[in-house]
C-alpha positions in Angstrom: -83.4 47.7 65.7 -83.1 51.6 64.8 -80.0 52.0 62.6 -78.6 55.4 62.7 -76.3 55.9 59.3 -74.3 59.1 59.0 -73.1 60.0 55.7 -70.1 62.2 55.0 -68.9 64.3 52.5 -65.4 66.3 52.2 -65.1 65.4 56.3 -68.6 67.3 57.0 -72.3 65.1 58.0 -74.4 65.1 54.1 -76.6 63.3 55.4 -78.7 61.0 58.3 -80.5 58.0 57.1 -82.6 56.6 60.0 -84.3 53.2 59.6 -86.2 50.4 61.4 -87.8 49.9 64.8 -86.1 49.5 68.5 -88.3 46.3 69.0 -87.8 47.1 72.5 -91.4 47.0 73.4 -95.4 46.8 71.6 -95.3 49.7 69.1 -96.8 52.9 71.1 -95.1 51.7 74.0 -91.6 51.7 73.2 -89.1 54.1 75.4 -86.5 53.9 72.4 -88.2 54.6 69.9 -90.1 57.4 71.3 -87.1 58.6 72.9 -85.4 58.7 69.1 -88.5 60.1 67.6 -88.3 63.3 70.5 -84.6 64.0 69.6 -84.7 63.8 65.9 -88.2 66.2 65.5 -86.9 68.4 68.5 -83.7 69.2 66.7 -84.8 68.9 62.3 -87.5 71.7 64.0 -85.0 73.6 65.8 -83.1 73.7 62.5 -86.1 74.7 60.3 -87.4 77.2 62.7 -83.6 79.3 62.8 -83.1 78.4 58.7 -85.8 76.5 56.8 -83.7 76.5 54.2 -80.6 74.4 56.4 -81.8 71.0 56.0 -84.2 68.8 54.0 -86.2 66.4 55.5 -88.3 63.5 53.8 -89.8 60.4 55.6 -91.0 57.2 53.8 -90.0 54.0 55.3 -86.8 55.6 56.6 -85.8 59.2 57.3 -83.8 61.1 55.3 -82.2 64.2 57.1 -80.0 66.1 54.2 -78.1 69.1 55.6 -77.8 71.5 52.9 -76.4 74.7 54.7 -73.6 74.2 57.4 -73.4 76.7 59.7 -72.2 77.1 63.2 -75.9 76.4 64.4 -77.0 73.8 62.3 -73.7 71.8 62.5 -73.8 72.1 67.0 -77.9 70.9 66.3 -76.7 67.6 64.4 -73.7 67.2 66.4 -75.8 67.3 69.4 -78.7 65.2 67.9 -76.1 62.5 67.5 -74.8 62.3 70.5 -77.7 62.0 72.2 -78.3 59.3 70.2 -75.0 58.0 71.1 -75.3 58.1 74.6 -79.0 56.4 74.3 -77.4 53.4 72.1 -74.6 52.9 75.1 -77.7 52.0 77.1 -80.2 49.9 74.7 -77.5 48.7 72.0 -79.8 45.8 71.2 -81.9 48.4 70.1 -80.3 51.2 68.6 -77.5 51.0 66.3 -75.2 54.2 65.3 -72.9 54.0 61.8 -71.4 57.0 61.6 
């Protein structure tokens, strides 16, 4: 299962910690996880691209997305990152697991 885990600080995201595998299918075949992998690079690239120095990003075994700047921008690119997270775990929950 992909967990999702959204950390908050003073009511505002911190951070996103994103762990694990969907499991739904053989790795390089698996709908979740590639559809995860599309909306988190889509929108940490969107982010760097309009303000490199927004976020921070570092991936070992998990990914840690650290939003150092909020902005108008970079706070409606994470909102909307998570919920289209959201409305992917509504349909695979076995597979995708949001903790915000």
């Amino acid at each position: 299962m992909i967990k999702v885990n959204v950390n908050k600080k003073d009511n505002q995201i911190d951070s996103i910690v994103l762990s694990g595998h969907a499991m739904y299918d053989d790795y390089g075949k698996d709908i979740v996880c590639a559809s995860v992998s599309s909306i988190v690079i889509t929108t940490v690239n969107a982010i760097i691209r309009i303000n490199n120095d927004a976020i921070e990003y570092r991936q070992d075994d998990d990914l840690v997305i650290t939003i150092k700047l909020h902005d108008k921008v970079t706070d409606l690119l994470i909102e909307n990152m998570l919920e289209l997270l959201t409305e992917l775990e509504k349909q695979y929950k076995k597979n995708i697991k949001i903790n915000i």
